[in-house]
Jmol script that loads the backbone (N, CA, C; Angstrom):
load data "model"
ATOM      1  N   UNK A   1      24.950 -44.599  -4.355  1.00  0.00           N
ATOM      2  CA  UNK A   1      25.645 -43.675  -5.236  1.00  0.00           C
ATOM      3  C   UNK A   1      25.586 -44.151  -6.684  1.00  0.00           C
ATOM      4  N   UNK A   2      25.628 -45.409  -6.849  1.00  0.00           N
ATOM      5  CA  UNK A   2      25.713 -46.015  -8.374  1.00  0.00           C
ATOM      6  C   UNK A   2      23.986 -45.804  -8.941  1.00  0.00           C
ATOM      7  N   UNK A   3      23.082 -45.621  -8.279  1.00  0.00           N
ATOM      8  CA  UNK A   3      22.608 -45.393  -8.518  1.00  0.00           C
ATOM      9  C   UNK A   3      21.745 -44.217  -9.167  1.00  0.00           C
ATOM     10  N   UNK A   4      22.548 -42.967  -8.425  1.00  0.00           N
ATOM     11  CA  UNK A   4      22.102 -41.666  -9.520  1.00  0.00           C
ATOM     12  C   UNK A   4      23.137 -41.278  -9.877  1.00  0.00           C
ATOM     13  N   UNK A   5      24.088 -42.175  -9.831  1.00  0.00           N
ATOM     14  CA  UNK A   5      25.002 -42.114 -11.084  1.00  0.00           C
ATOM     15  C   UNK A   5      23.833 -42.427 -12.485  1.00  0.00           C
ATOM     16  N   UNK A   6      23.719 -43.469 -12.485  1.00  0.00           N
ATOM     17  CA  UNK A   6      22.885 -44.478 -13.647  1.00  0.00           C
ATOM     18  C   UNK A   6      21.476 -43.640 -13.742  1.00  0.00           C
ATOM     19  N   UNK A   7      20.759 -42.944 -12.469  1.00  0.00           N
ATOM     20  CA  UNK A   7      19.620 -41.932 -13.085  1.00  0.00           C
ATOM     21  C   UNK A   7      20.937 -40.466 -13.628  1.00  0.00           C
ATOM     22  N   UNK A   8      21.484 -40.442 -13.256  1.00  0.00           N
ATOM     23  CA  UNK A   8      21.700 -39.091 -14.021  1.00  0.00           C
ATOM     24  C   UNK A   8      22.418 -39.009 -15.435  1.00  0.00           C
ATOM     25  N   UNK A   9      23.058 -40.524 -15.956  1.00  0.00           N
ATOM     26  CA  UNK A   9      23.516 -40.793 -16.827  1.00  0.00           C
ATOM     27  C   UNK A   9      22.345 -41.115 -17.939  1.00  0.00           C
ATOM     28  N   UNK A  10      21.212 -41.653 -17.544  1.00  0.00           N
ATOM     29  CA  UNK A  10      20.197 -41.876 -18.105  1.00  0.00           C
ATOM     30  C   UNK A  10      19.326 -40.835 -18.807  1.00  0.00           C
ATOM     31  N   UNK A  11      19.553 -39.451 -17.633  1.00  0.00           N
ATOM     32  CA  UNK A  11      18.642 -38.482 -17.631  1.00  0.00           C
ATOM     33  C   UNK A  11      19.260 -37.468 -18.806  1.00  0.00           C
ATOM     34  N   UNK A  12      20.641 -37.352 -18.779  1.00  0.00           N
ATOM     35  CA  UNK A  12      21.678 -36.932 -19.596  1.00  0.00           C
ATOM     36  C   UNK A  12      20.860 -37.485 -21.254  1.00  0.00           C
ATOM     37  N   UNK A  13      21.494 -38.821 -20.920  1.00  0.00           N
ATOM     38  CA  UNK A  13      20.948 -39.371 -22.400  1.00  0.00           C
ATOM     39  C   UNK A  13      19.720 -39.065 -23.356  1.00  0.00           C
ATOM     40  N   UNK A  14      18.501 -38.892 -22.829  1.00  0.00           N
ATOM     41  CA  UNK A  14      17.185 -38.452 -22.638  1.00  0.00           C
ATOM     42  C   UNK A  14      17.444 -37.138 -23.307  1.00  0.00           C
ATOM     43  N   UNK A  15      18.090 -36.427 -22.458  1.00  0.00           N
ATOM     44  CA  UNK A  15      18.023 -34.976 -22.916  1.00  0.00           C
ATOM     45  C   UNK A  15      19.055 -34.382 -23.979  1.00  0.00           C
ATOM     46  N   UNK A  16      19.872 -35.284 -24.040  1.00  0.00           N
ATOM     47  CA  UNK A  16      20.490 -35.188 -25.726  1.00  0.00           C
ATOM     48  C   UNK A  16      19.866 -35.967 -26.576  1.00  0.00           C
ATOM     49  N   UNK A  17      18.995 -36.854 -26.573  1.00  0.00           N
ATOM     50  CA  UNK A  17      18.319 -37.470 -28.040  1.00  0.00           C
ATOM     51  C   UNK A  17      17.004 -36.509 -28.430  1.00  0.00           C
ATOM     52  N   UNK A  18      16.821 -35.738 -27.102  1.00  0.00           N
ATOM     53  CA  UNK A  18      15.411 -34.806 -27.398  1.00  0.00           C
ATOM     54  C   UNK A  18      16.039 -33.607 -27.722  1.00  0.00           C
ATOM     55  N   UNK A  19      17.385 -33.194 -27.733  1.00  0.00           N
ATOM     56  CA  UNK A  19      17.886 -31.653 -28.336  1.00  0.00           C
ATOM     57  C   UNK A  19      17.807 -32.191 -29.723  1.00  0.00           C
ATOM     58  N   UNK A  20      18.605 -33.466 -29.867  1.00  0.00           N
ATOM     59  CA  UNK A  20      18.746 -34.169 -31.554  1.00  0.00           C
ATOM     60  C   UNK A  20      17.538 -33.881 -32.282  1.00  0.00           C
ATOM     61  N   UNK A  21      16.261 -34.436 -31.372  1.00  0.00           N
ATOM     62  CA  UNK A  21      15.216 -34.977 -32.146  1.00  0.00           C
ATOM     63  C   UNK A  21      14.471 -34.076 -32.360  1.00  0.00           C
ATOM     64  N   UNK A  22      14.818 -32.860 -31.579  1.00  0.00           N
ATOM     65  CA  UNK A  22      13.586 -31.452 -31.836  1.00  0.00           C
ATOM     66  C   UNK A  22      14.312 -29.991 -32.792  1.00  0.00           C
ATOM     67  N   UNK A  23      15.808 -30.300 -33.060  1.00  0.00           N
ATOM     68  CA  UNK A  23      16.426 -29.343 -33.601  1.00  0.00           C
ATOM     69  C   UNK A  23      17.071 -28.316 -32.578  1.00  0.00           C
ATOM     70  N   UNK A  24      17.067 -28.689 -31.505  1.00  0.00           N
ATOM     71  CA  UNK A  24      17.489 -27.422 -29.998  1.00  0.00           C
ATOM     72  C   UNK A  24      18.946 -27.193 -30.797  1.00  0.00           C
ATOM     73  N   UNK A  25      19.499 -28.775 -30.614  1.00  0.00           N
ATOM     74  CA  UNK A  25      21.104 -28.574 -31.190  1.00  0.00           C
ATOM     75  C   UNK A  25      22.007 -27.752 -32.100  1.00  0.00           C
ATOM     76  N   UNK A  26      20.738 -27.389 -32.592  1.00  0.00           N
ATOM     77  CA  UNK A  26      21.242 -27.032 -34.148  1.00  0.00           C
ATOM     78  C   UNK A  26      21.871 -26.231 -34.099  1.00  0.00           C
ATOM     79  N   UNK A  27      21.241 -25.022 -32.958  1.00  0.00           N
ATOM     80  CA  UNK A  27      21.879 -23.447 -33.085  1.00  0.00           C
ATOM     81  C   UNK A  27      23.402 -23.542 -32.390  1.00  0.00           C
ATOM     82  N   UNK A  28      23.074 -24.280 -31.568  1.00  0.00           N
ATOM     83  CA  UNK A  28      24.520 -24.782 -30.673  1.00  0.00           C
ATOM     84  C   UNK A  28      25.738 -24.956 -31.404  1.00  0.00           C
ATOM     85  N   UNK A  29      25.673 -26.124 -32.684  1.00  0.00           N
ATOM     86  CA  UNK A  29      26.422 -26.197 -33.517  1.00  0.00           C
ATOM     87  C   UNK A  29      26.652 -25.285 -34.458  1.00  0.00           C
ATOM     88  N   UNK A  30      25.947 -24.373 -34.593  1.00  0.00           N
ATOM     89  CA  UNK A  30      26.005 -23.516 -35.481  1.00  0.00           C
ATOM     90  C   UNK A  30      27.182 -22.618 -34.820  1.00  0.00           C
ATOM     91  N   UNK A  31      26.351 -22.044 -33.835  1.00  0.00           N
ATOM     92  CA  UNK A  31      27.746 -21.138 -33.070  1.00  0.00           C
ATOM     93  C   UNK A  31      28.801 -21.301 -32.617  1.00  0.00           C
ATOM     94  N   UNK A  32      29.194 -22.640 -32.212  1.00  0.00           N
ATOM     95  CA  UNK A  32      30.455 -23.241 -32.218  1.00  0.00           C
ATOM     96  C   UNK A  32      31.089 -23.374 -33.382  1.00  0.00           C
ATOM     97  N   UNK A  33      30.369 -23.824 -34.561  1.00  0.00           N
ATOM     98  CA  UNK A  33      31.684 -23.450 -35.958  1.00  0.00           C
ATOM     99  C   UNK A  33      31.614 -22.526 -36.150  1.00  0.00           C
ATOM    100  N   UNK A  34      30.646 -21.275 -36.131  1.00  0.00           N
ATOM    101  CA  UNK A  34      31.141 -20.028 -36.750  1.00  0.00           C
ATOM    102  C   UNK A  34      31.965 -19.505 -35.715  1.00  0.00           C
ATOM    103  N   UNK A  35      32.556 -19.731 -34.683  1.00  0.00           N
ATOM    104  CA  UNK A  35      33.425 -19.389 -33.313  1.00  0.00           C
ATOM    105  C   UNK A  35      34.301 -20.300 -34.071  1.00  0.00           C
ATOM    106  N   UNK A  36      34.622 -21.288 -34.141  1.00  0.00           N
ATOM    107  CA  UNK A  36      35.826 -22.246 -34.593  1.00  0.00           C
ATOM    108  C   UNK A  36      36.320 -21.151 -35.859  1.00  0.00           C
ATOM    109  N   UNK A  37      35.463 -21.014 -36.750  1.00  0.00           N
ATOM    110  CA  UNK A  37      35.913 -20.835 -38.056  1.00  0.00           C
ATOM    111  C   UNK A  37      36.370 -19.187 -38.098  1.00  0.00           C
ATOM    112  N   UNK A  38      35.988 -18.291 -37.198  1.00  0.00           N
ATOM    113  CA  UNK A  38      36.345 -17.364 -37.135  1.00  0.00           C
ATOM    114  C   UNK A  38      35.529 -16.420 -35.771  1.00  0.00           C
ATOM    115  N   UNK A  39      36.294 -16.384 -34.540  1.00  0.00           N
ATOM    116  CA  UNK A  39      36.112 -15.538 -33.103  1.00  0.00           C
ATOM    117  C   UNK A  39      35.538 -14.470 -33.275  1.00  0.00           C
ATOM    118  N   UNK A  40      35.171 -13.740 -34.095  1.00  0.00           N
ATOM    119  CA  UNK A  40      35.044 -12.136 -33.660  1.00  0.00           C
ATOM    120  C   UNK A  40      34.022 -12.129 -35.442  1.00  0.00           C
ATOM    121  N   UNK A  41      33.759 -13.059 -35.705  1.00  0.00           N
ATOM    122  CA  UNK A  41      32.255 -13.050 -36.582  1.00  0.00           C
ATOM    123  C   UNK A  41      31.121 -12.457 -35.493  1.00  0.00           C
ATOM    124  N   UNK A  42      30.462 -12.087 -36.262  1.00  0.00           N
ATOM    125  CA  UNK A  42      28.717 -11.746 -35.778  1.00  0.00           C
ATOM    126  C   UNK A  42      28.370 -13.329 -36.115  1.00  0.00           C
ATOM    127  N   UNK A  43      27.540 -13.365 -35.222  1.00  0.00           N
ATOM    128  CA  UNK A  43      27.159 -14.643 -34.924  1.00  0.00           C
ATOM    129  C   UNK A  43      25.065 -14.106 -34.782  1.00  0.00           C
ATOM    130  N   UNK A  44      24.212 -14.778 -35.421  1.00  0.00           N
ATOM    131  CA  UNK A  44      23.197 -14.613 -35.877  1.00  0.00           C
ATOM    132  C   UNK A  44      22.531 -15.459 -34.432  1.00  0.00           C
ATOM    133  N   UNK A  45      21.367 -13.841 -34.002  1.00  0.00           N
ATOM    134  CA  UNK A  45      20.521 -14.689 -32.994  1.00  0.00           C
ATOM    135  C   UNK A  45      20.088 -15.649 -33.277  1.00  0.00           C
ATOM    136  N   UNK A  46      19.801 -16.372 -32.290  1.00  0.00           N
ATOM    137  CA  UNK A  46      18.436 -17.567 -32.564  1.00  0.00           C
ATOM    138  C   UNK A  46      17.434 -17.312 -32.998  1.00  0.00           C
ATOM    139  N   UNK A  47      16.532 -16.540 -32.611  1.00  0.00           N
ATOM    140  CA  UNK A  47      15.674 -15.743 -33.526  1.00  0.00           C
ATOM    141  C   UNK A  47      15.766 -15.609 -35.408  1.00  0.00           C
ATOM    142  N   UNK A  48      16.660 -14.597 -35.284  1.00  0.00           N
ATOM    143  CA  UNK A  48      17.283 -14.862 -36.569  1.00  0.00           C
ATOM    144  C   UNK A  48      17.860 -16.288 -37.716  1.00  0.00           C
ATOM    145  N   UNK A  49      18.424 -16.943 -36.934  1.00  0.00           N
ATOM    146  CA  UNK A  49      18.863 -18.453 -37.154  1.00  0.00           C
ATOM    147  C   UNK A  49      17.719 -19.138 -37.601  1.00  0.00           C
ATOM    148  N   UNK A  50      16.838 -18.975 -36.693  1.00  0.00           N
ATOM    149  CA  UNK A  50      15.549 -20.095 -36.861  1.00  0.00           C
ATOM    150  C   UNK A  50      14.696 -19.372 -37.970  1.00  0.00           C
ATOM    151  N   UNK A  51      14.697 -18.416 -38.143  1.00  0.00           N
ATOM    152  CA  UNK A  51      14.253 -17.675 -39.141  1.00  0.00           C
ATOM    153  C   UNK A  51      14.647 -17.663 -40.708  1.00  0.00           C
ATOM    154  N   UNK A  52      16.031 -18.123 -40.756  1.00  0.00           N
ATOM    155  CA  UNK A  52      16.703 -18.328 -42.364  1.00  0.00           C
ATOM    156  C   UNK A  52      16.874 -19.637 -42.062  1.00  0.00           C
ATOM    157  N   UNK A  53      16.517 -20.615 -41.192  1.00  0.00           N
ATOM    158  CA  UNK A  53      16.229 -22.152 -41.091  1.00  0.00           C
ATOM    159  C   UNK A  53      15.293 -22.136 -41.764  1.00  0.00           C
ATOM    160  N   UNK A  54      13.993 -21.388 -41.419  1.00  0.00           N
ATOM    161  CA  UNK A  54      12.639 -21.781 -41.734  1.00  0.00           C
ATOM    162  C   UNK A  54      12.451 -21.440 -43.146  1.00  0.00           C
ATOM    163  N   UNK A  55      13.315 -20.184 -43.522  1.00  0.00           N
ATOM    164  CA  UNK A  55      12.683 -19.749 -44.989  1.00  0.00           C
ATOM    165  C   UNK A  55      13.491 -20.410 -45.990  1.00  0.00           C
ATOM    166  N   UNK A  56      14.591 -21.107 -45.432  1.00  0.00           N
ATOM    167  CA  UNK A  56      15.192 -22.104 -46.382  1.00  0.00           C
ATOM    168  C   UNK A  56      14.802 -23.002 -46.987  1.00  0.00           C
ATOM    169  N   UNK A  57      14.306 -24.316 -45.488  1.00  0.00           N
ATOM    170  CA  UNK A  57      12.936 -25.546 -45.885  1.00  0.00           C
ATOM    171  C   UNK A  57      12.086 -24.679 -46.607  1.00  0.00           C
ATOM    172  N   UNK A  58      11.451 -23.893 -46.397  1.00  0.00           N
ATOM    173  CA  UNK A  58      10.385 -23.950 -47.204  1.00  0.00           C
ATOM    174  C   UNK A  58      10.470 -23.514 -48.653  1.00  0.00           C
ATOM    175  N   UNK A  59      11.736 -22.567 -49.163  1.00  0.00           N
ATOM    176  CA  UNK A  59      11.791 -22.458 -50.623  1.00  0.00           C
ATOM    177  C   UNK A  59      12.754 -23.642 -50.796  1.00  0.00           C
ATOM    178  N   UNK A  60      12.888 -24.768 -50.276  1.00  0.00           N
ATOM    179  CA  UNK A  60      13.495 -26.463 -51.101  1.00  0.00           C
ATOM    180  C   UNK A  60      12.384 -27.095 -51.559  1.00  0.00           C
ATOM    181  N   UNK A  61      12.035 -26.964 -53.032  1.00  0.00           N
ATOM    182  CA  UNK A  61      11.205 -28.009 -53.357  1.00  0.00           C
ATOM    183  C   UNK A  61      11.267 -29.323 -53.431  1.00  0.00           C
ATOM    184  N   UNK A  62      12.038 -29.807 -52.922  1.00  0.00           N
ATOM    185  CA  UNK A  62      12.255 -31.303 -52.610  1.00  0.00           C
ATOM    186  C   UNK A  62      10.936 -31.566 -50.934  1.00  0.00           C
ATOM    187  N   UNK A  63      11.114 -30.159 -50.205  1.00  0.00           N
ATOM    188  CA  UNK A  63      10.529 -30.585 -49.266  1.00  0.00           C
ATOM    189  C   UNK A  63       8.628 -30.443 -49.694  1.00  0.00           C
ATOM    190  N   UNK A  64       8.252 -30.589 -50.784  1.00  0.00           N
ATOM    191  CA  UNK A  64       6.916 -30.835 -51.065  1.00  0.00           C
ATOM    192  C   UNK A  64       6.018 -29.615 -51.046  1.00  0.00           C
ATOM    193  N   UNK A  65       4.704 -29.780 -51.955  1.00  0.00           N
ATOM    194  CA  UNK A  65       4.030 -28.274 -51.072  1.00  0.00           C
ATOM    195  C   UNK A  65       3.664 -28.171 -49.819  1.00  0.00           C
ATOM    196  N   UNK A  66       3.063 -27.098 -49.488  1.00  0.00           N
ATOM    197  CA  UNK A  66       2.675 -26.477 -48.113  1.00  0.00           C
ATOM    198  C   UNK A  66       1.546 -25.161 -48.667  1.00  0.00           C
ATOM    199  N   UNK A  67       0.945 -25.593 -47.886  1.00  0.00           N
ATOM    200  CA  UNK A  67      -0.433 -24.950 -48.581  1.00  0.00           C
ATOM    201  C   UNK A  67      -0.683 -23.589 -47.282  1.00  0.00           C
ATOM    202  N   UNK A  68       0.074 -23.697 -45.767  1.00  0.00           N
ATOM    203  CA  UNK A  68      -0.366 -23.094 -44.996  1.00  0.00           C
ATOM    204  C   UNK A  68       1.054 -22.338 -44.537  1.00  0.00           C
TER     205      UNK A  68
END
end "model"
wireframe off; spacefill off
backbone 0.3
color backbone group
């Protein structure tokens, strides 16, 4: 039993440093504060989300050019 305890605690771990490390999280947090900050907001698909993510980075000129 201690043992997939320790694989499933492991497997857990794994799969929250790869939501961290790929951006999965993001939307997650997103919709939990706009739910915290106010219940009965419209809350922006993922689709959408990842969409004013993307056109954000790319008009920050701090983040460099981009030619493509």
């Amino acid at each position: 039993m201690k043992g997939a305890a320790g694989i499933r605690r492991t497997a857990s771990k794994i799969r929250w440093f790869w939501r961290e490390a790929s951006g999965e999280a993001t939307y997650d947090r997103y919709v939990a504060h706009a739910r915290a900050h106010d219940p009965r907001a419209e809350v922006l698909s993922r689709r959408e989300f990842e969409r004013q993510r993307i056109d954000a980075r790319e008009a920050d000129p701090r983040e460099g050019f981009r030619c493509c």
